[in-house]
C-alpha positions in Angstrom: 0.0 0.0 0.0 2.9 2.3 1.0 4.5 1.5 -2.2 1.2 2.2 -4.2 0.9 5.7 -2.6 4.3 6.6 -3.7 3.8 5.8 -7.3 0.8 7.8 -7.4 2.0 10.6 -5.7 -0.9 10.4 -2.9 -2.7 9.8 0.4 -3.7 6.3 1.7 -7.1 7.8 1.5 -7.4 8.7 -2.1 -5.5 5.7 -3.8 -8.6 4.6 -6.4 -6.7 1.9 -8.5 -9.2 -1.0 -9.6 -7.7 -4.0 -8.4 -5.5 -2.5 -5.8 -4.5 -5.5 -3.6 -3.7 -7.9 -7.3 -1.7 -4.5 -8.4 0.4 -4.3 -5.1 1.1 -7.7 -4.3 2.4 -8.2 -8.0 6.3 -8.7 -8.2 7.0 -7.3 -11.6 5.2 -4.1 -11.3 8.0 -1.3 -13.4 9.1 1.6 -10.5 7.3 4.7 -11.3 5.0 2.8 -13.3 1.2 1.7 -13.0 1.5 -1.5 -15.5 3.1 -4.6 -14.9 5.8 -5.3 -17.4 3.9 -8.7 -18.5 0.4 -9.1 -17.1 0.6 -12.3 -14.4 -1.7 -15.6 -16.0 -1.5 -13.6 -19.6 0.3 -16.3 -21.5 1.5 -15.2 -24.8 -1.7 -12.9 -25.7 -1.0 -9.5 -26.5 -1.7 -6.2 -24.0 -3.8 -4.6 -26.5 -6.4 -5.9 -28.7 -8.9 -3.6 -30.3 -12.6 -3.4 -30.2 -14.7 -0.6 -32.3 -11.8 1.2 -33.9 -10.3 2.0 -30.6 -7.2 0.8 -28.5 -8.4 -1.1 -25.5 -6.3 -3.4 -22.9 -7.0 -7.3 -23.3 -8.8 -7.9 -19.6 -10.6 -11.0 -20.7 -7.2 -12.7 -21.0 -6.2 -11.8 -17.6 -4.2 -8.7 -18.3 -4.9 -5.3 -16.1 -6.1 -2.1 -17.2 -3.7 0.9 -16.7 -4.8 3.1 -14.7 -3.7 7.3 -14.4 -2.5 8.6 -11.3 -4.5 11.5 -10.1 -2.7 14.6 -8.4 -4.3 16.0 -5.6 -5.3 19.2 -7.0 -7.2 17.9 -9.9 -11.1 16.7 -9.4 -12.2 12.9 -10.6 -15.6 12.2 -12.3 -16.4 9.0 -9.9 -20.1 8.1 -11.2 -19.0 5.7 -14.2 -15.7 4.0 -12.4 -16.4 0.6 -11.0 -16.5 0.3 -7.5 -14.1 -1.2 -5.9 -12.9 -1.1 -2.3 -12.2 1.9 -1.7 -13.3 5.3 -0.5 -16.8 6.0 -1.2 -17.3 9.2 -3.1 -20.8 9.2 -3.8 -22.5 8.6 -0.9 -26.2 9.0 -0.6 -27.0 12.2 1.1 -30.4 12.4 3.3 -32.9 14.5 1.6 -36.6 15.1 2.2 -39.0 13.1 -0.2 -41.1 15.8 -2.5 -44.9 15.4 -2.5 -46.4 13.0 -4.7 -47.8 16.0 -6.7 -44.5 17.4 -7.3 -43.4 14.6 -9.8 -43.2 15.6 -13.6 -46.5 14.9 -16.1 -45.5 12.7 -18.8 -47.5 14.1 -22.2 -48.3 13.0 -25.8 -50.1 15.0 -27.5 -52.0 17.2 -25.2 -52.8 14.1 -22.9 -51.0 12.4 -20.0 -49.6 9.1 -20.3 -49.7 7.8 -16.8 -50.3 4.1 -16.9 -51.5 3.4 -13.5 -54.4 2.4 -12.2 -56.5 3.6 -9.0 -55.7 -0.1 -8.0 -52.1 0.2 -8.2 -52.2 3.8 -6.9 -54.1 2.7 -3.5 -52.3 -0.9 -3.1 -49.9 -1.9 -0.6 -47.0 -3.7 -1.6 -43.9 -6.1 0.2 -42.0 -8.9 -0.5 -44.7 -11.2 0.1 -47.5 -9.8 -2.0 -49.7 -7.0 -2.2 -53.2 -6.3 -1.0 -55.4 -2.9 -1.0 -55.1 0.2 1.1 -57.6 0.0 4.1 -59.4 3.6 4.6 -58.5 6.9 3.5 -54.7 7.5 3.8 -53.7 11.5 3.0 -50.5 10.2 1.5 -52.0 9.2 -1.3 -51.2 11.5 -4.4 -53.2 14.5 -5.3 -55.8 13.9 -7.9 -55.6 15.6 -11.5 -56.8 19.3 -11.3 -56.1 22.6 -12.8 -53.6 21.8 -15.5 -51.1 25.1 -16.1 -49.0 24.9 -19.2 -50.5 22.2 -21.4 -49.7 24.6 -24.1 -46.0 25.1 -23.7 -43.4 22.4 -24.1 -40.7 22.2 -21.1 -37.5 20.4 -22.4 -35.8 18.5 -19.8 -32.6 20.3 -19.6 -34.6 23.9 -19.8 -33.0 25.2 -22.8 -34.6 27.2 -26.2 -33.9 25.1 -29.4 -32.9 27.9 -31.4 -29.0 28.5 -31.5 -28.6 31.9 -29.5 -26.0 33.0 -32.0 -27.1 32.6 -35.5 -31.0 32.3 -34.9 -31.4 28.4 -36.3 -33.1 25.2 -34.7 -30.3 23.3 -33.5 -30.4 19.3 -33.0 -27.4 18.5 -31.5 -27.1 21.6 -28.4 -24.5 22.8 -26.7 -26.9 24.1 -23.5 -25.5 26.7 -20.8 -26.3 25.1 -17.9 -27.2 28.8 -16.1 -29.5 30.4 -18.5 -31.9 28.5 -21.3 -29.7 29.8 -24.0 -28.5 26.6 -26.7 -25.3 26.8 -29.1 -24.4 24.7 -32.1 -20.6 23.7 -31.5 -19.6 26.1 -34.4 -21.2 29.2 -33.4 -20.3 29.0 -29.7 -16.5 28.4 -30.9 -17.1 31.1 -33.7 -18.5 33.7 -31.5 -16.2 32.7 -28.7 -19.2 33.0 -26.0 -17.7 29.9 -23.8 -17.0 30.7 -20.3 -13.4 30.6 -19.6 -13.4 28.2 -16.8 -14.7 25.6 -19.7 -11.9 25.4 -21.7 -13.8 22.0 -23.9 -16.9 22.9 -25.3 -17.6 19.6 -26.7 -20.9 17.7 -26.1 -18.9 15.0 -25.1 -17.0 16.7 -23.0 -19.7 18.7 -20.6 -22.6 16.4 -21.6 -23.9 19.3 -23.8 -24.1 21.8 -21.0 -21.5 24.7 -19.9 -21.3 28.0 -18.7 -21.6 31.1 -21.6 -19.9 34.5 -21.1 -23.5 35.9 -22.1 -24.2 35.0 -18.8 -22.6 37.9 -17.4 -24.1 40.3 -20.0 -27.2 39.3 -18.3 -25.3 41.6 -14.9 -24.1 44.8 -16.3 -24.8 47.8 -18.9 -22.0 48.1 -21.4 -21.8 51.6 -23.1 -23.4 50.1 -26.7 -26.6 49.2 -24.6 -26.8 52.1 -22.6 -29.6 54.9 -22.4 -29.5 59.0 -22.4 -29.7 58.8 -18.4 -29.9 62.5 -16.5 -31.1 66.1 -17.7 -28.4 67.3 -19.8 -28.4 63.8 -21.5 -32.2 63.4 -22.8 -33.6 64.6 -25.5 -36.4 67.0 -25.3 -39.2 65.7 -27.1 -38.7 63.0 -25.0 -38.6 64.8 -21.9 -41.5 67.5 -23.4 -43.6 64.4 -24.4 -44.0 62.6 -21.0 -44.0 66.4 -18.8 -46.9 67.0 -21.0 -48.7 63.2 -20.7 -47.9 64.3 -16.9 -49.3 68.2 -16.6 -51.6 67.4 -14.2 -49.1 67.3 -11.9 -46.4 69.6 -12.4 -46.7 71.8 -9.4 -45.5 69.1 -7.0 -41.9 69.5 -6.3 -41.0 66.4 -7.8 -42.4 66.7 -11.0 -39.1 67.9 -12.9 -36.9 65.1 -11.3 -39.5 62.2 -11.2 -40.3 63.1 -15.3 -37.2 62.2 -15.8 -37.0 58.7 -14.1 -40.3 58.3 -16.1 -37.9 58.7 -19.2 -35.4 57.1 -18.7 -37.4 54.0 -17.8 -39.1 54.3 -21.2 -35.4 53.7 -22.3 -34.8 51.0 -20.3 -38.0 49.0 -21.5 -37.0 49.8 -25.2 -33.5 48.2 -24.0 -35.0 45.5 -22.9 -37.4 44.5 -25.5 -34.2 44.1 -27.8 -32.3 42.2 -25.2 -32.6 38.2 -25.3 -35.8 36.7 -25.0 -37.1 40.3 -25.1 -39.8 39.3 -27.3 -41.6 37.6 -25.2 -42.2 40.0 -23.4 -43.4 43.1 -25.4 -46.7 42.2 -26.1 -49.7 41.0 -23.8 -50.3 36.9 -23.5 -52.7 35.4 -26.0 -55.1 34.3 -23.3 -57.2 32.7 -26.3 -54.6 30.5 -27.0 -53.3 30.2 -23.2 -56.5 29.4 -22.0 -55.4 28.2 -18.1 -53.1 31.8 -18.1 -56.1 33.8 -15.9 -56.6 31.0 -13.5 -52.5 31.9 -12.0 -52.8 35.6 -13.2 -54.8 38.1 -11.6 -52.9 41.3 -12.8 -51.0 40.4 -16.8 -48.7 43.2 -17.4 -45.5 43.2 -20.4 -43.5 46.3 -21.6 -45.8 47.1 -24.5 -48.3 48.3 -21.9 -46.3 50.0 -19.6 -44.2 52.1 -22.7 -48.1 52.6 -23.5 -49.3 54.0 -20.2 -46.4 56.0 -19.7 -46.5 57.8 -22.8 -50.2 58.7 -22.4 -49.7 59.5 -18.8 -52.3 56.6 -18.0 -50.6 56.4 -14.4 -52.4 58.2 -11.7 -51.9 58.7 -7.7 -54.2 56.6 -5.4 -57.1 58.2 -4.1 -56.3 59.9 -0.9 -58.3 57.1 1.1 -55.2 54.9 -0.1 -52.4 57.9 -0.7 -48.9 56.9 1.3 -48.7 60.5 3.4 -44.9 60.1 2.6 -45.2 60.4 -1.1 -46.5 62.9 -3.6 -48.2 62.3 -6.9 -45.3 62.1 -9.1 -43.5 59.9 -6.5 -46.9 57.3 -6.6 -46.7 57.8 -10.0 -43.1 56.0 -10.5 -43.6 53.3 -8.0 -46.9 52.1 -9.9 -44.6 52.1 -13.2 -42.0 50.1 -11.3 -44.2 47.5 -9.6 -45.4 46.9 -13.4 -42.2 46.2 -14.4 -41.5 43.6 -11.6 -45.0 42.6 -12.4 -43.9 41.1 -16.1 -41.3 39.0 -14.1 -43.6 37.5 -11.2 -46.2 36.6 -13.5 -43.3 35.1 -15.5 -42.0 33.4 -12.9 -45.3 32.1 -11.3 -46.9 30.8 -14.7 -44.0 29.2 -15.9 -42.5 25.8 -14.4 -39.0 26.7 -12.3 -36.2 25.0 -14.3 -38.3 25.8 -17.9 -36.9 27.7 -20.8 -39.6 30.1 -20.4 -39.0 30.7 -16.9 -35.4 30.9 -17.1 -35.7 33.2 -20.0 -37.9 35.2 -17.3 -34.7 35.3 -15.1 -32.2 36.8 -18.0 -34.8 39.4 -18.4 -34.9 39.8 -14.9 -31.2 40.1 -14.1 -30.6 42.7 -17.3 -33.3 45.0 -15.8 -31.7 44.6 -11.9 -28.5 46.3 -13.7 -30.6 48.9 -15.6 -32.2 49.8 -12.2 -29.0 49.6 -10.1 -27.2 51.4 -12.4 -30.0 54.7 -13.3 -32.4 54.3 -10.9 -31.3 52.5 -7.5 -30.4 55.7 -6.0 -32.4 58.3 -7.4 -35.6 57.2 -5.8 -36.9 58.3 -2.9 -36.3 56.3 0.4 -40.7 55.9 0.3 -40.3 54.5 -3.4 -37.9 52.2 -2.2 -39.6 50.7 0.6 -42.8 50.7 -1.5 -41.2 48.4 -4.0 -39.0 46.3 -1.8 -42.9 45.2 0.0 -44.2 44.4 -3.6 -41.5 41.9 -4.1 -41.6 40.5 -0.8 -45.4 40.3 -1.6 -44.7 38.3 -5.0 -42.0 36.2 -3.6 -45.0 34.7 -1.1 -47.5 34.2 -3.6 -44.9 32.4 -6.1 -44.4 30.4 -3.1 -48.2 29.3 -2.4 -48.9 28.1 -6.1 -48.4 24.8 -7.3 -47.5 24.1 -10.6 -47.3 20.7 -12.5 -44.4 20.0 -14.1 -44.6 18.3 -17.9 -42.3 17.0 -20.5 -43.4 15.4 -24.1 -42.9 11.9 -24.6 -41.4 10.8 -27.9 -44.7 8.3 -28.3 -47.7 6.9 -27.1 -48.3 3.9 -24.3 -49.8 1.1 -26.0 -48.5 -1.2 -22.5 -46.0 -3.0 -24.3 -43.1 -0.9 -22.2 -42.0 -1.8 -19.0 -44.3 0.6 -16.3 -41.4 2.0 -13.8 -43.2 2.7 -10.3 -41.9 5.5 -8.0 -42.6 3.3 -4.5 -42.6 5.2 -1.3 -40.7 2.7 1.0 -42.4 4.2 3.8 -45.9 4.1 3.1 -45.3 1.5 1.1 -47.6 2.8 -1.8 -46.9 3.8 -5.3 -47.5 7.5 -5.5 -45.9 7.7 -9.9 -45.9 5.5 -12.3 -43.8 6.1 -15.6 -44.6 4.4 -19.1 -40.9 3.3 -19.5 -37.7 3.6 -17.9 -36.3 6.5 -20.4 -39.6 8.7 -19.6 -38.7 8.1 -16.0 -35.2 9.1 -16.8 -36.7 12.7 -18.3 -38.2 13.4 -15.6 -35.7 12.8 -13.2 -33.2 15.1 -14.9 -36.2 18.0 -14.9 -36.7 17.1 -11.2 -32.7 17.5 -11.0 -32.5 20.9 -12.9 -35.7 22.3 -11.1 -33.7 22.0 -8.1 -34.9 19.4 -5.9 -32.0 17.4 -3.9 -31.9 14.3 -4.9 -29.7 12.7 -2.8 -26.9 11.8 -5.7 -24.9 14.2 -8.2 -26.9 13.3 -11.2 -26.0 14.4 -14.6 -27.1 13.0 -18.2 -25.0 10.5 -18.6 -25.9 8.7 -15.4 -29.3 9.5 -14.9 -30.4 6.1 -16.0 -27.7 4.2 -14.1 -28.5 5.5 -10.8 -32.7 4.8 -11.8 -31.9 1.5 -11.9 -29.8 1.6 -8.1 -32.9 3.1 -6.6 -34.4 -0.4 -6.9 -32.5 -0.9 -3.5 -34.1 0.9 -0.4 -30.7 2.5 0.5 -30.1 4.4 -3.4 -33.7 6.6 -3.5 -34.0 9.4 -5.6 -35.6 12.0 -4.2 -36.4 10.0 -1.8 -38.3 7.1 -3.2 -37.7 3.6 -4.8 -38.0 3.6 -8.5 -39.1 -0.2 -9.4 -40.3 -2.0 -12.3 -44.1 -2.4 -11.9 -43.8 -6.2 -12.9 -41.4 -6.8 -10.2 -42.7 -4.3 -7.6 -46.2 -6.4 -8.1 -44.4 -9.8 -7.8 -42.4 -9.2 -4.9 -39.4 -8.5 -6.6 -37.5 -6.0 -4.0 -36.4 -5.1 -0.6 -37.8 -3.3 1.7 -35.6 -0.7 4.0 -34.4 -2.1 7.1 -36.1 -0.8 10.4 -33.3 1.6 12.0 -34.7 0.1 16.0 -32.3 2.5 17.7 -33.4 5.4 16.4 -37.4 4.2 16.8 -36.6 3.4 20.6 -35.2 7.1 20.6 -38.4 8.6 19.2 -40.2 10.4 22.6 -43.6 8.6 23.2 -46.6 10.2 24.5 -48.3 8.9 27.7 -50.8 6.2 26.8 -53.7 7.9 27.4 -52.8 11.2 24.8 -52.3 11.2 21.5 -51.4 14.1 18.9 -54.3 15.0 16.6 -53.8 16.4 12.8 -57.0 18.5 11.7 -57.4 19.3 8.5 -60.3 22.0 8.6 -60.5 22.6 5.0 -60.4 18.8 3.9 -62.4 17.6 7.1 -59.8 14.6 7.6 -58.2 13.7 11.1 -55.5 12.2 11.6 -54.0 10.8 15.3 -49.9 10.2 16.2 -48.7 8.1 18.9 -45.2 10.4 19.5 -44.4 14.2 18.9 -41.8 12.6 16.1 -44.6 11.0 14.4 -46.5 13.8 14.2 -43.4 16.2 12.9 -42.4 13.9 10.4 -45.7 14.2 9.0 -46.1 18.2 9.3 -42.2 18.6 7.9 -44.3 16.2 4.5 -47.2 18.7 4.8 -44.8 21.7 4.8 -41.6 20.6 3.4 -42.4 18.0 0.2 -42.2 21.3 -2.1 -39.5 23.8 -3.4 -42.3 26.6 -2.6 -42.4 26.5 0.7 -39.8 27.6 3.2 -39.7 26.3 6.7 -37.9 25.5 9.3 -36.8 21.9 9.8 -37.1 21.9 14.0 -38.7 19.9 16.2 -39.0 21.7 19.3 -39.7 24.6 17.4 -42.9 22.6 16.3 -43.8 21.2 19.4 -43.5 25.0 20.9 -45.5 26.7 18.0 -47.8 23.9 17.3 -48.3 21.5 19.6 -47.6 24.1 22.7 -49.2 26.7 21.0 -51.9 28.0 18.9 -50.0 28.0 15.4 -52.1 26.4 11.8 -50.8 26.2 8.4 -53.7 26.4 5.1 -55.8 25.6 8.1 -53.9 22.4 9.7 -53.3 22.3 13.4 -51.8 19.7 15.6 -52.5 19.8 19.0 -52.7 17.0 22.0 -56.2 15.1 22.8 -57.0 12.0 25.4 -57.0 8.8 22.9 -60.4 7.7 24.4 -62.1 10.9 22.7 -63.4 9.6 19.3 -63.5 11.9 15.9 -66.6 12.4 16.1 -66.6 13.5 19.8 -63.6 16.0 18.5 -65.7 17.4 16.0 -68.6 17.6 17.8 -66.3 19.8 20.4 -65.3 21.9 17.7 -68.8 22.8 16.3 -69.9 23.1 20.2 -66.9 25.9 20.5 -68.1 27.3 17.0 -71.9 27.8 18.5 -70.3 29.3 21.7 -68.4 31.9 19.8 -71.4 32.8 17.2 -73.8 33.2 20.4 -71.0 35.1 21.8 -71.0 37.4 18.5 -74.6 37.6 18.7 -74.7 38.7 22.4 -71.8 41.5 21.0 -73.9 42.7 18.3 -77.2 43.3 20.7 
């Protein structure tokens, strides 16, 4: 082993030859070398043979295969060596399981594919069979409702088809990885828009994704794309045509100054429109053709509107039963215009699936106006503006976060049941809560679950995307949580179950005998009872924490104090603790005794 370190220059820990005790106990290996001079039980067959037009090293006749030494300093791509014995560098890393609801649609033309059945969505299945769910279990996946962007095609890896250089539909893509913009090979090597820390912009190299220097356009204002900012700078039928749209209010002291912002932000939305993905942007959303748009959208806004209201002075103060006693006219006046612009990006944003070219084209946008405003209008606005604006996004940010919204991707073809079904098996409940018509649908939507942004658990890529969907047959390689298993075999039995971790259940805190933790559910009706306060936070950390949208905060005692200590609900779900003898029905009848008491009570308030 000693010797082995030496020869390739490192630590006990990080020596990752295959066949490492064979390699060290062999007597003729050449100092400095990592190839025996002759191969031990290799006869007279050569080192080499070929196979497919390529040089390869004759294993099958009991030669070894080379292997490089690797230099501390440089990084090694583990996922497709075989593993040997030896430091484990992909280790499974404890995630949260998403909600059932979470997992991609697979489509075909305008319909989805899902092969299961309400049998094999409400079974239970083990090694020794399978048998139906008794009662109602909230577990089970959400039924089909509301379906947002059956319209609009979302690409697994998130990026436009179109070559961002030369305008043409490109087949074989060079994505970036940080924006939805595609290359072919040629014009990304032409145009020279490869990031510097990629040096290979080959698809085989970076598995078609890579980081583009455009990126960082998406940051800053260079002088070509720049406006007429400030007094001396913009011309005056520009500034004449927006004072006049404006009169109304020239005699508050901002007018002169805050006519000008209104200027230059006509400038910026001009800007914009001609910046990347721009076009999407300019005009309003064809709600004919978008038909679901209205159900996520309350307020549709894009630039064409805004240029328009600004030019005809459209934008008007709040009445004073809503006026902010901080700010005049003209001040109200620019914050409405700004929240419009932010506008165009939440509805963006909100509509649009997170990790979808659409959405991510929402994000360049995004980014080029955040250096247009940091750069012109950051700190020209009054200290009211600002804190006027900074609430709207806070506001957006919250309602982005309270929507659900599917996520799709296009099958190639139609199910016609002669592919193998792939079941996404909760080893917990022990249900199926997603089935997949084959194993390379399930494989697309694993890499759109991966570039949303869920944790899986593994560093997964293209390349082994379908590798590790086959590992998460066994209960201790889930992705995102889950089992993914063949239907066939998850129906006959074919797989393991997790083993039972007993220390850790004899650690869980019980409840005395007579108490147990009660889950209401006051907008679904549905009760549900836990033995233990860890019970009972496992299952409020799947109620709170399955999805990206919501943020909370992964403590127990802080849920036992706010929840189970206090008075605290989520979408109307409290926990609290009852006596086990009181019955549901004896709970409920409590409740709508307390609800009498307090209507009485209003009653009583109102005489």
């Amino acid at each position: 082993m000693k010797e082995e370190c030496i020869v390739q220059n490192v630590g006990v820990e990080e020596v990752v030859m295959k066949n490492l005790y064979e390699l060290c106990s062999a007597k003729n290996l050449t100092k400095g070398s990592l190839v025996p001079t002759k191969p031990r039980g290799s006869g007279n067959t050569k080192k080499k043979g070929t196979k497919r037009g390529r040089s390869v090293d004759n294993e099958e006749a009991g030669g070894y295969k080379p292997r490089l030494s690797i230099s501390r300093s440089k990084s090694l791509d583990m996922d497709d060596q075989p593993q040997t014995k030896k430091k484990k560098v992909n280790e499974l890393k404890p995630v949260k399981k998403i909600l059932p609801s979470e997992f991609p649609q697979e489509m075909f033309e305008g319909k989805d594919l899902d092969p299961s059945t309400p049998e094999d969505m409400n079974g239970i299945y083990t090694p020794d069979g399978h048998f139906p769910a008794e009662g109602d279990d909230d577990t089970s996946p959400l039924v089909e409702g509301d379906q947002y962007q059956k319209r609009i095609p979302i690409p697994a890896d998130g990026n436009f088809y179109l070559c961002a250089v030369c305008g043409l539909e490109v087949e074989e893509r060079v994505c970036c990885k940080k924006c939805p913009r595609s290359y072919h090979k040629k014009c990304l090597e032409k145009s020279q828009l490869a990031a510097s820390t990629s040096n290979d912009t080959s698809a085989e190299a970076s598995e078609k994704k890579m980081a583009c220097k455009r990126c960082e356009d998406d940051l800053q204002v260079y002088p070509d794309e720049d406006i007429n900012a400030g007094v001396n700078n913009i011309p005056n039928d520009e500034k004449e045509k927006v004072q006049k749209a404006y009169k109304e209010w020239e005699e508050e002291g901002s007018f002169t100054f805050n006519s000008l912002i209104l200027c230059e932000l006509l400038q910026i939305l001009s800007k914009l429109s001609e910046y990347d993905y721009g076009e999407l942007f300019i005009a309003p959303v064809d709600t004919n053709m978008i038909t679901d748009y209205l159900k996520t959208i309350s307020t549709p806004m894009d630039y064409g509107t805004i240029i328009s209201k600004l030019e005809k002075g459209e934008y008007s103060p709040p009445s004073s039963e809503e006026k902010d006693g901080e700010m005049d006219a003209m001040e109200e006046i620019v914050l409405y215009a700004l929240k419009d612009i932010l506008q165009v990006y939440h509805n963006c944003l909100m509509y649009n699936p997170k990790g979808g070219m659409y959405h991510r084209a929402g994000e360049v946008q995004a980014r080029k106006w955040n250096a247009y405003y940091s750069k012109h209008i950051a700190d020209r606005i009054s200290p009211s503006i600002a804190a006027g604006l900074t609430k709207f996004e806070k506001s957006c940010e919250i309602e982005r976060q309270s929507v659900f919204k599917p996520r799709q991707f296009t099958a190639k073809t139609g199910f016609n049941g002669s592919s193998r079904a792939l079941a996404v098996f909760d080893p917990d409940t022990k249900k199926i809560v997603k089935m997949y018509t084959s194993k390379a649908t399930a494989r697309a939507a694993v890499l759109l679950l991966h570039n949303s942004g869920y944790e899986s658990g593994w560093d997964l890529k293209n390349s082994n995307a379908k590798s590790r969907i086959d590992s998460a047959k066994d209960p201790e390689k889930t992705l995102f949580g889950y089992q993914w298993i063949p239907i066939d075999e998850l129906k006959g039995g074919d797989f393991k179950l997790k083993k039972k971790d007993e220390e850790e259940a004899a650690a869980k805190p019980m409840l005395p005998k007579d108490v147990v933790i009660l889950k209401d559910d006051t907008l679904t009706k549905k009760m549900k009872s836990f033995v233990s306060e860890e019970e009972a936070f496992e299952d409020w950390s799947m109620e709170m924490k399955g999805s990206l949208n919501i943020n909370v905060d992964d403590n127990l005692s802080d849920f036992i104090k706010q929840y189970l200590d206090g008075d605290k609900t989520v979408n109307g779900i409290s926990y609290r603790r009852v006596e086990s003898e009181k019955t549901k029905d004896e709970q409920m009848a409590e409740n709508d005794d307390k609800g009498e008491e307090i209507g009485k009570s209003k009653e009583s308030q109102d005489v």
